[in-house]
C-alpha positions in Angstrom: 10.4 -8.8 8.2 11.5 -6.3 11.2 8.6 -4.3 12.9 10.1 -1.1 11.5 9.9 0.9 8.2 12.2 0.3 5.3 13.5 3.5 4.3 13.3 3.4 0.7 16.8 4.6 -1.1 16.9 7.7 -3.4 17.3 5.9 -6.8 13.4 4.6 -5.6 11.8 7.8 -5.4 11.9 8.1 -8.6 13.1 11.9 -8.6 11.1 12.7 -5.9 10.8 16.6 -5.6 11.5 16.6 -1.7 15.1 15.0 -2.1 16.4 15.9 1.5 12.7 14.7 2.7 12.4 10.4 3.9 10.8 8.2 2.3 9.8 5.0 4.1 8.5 1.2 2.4 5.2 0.6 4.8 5.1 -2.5 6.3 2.2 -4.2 4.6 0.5 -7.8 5.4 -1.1 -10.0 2.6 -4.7 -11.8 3.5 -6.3 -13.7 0.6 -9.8 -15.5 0.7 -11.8 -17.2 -2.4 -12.8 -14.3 -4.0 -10.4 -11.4 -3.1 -6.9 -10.7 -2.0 -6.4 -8.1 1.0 -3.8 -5.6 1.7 -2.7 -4.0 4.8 -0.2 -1.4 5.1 0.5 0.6 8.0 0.9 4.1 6.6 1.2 6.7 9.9 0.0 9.9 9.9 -1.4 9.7 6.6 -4.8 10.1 6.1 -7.7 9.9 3.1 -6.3 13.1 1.3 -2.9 12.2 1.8 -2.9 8.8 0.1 -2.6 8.5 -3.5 -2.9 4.5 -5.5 -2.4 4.3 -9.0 -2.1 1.1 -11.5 -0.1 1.7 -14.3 1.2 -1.1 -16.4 0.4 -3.7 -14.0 2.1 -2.0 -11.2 -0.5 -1.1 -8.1 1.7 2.2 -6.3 0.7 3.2 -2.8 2.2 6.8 -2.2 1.0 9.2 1.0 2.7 12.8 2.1 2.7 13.0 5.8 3.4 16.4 7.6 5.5 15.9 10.6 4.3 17.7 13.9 5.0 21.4 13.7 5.8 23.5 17.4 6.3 26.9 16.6 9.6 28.4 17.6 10.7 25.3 18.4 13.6 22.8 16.5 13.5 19.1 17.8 17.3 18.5 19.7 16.4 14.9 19.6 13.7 13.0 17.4 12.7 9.1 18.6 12.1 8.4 14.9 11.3 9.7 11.4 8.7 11.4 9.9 8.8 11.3 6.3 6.5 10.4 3.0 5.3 6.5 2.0 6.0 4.3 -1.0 5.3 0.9 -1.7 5.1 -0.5 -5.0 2.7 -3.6 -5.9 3.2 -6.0 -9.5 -0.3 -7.0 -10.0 -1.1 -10.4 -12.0 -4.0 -11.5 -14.2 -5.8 -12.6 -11.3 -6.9 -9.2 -9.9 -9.9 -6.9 -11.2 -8.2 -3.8 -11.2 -12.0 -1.8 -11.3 -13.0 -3.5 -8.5 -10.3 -2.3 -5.8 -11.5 -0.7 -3.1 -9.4 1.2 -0.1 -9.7 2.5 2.7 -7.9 4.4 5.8 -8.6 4.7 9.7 -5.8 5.6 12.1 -2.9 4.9 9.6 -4.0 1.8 8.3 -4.6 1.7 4.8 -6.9 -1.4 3.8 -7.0 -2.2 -0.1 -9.4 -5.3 -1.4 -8.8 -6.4 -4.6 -11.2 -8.7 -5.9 -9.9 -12.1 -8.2 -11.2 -12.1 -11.5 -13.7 -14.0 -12.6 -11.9 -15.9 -14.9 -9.4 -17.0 -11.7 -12.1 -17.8 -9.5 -12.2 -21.3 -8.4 -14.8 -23.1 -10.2 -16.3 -26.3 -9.2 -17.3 -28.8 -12.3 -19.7 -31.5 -11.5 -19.1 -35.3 -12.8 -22.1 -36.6 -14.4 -22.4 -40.7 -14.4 -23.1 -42.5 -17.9 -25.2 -45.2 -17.7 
């Protein structure tokens, strides 16, 4: 995986109002323990009101609007890199408690735990000896 945003094609926004405006895939690292999986997606610029998650059919959607710096009077004759909106798409399985995700954000890292379901928990079964 490169260290730099995916920029995600038309056809993938969906019909995105802001057609001449990027949108970028955040780069996004998978944890998992016993009882939760963890997400971490680096989404600059975007903060708490910016970011909007949905679940719909299965499908966990991480979208943010980020406003690019703004100099009045002033037109960039150069930019180092984009600025543009978010999208990243998630297929959730079975094995996920969809009411018990929980996010958060802190300098443009958004932080998702989603808890396993009890039913996919591990599950230890003792062996009882017959005599």
């Amino acid at each position: 995986m490169s260290d730099n945003a995916t920029l995600v094609t038309r056809e993938e926004r969906n019909g995105n109002a802001a057609a001449n405006r990027p949108t970028y895939r955040p780069q996004v690292d998978v944890y998992e323990t016993e009882d939760r999986y963890f997400l971490v997606a680096d989404v600059p610029g975007a903060g708490e009101s910016d970011i909007d998650l949905t679940i719909e059919k299965d499908v966990l959607t991480l979208s943010a609007k980020v406003a690019g710096p703004q100099f009045e009077g002033l037109e960039p004759s150069w930019r180092g890199y984009g600025v543009g909106d978010w999208r990243r798409s998630f297929r959730l399985s079975e094995a996920v408690d969809r009411e018990g995700i929980d996010a958060t954000v802190k300098d443009g890292v958004l932080r998702l735990a989603l808890p396993k379901a009890k039913e996919s928990l591990r599950k230890s079964i003792p062996v009882k000896r017959l005599d």
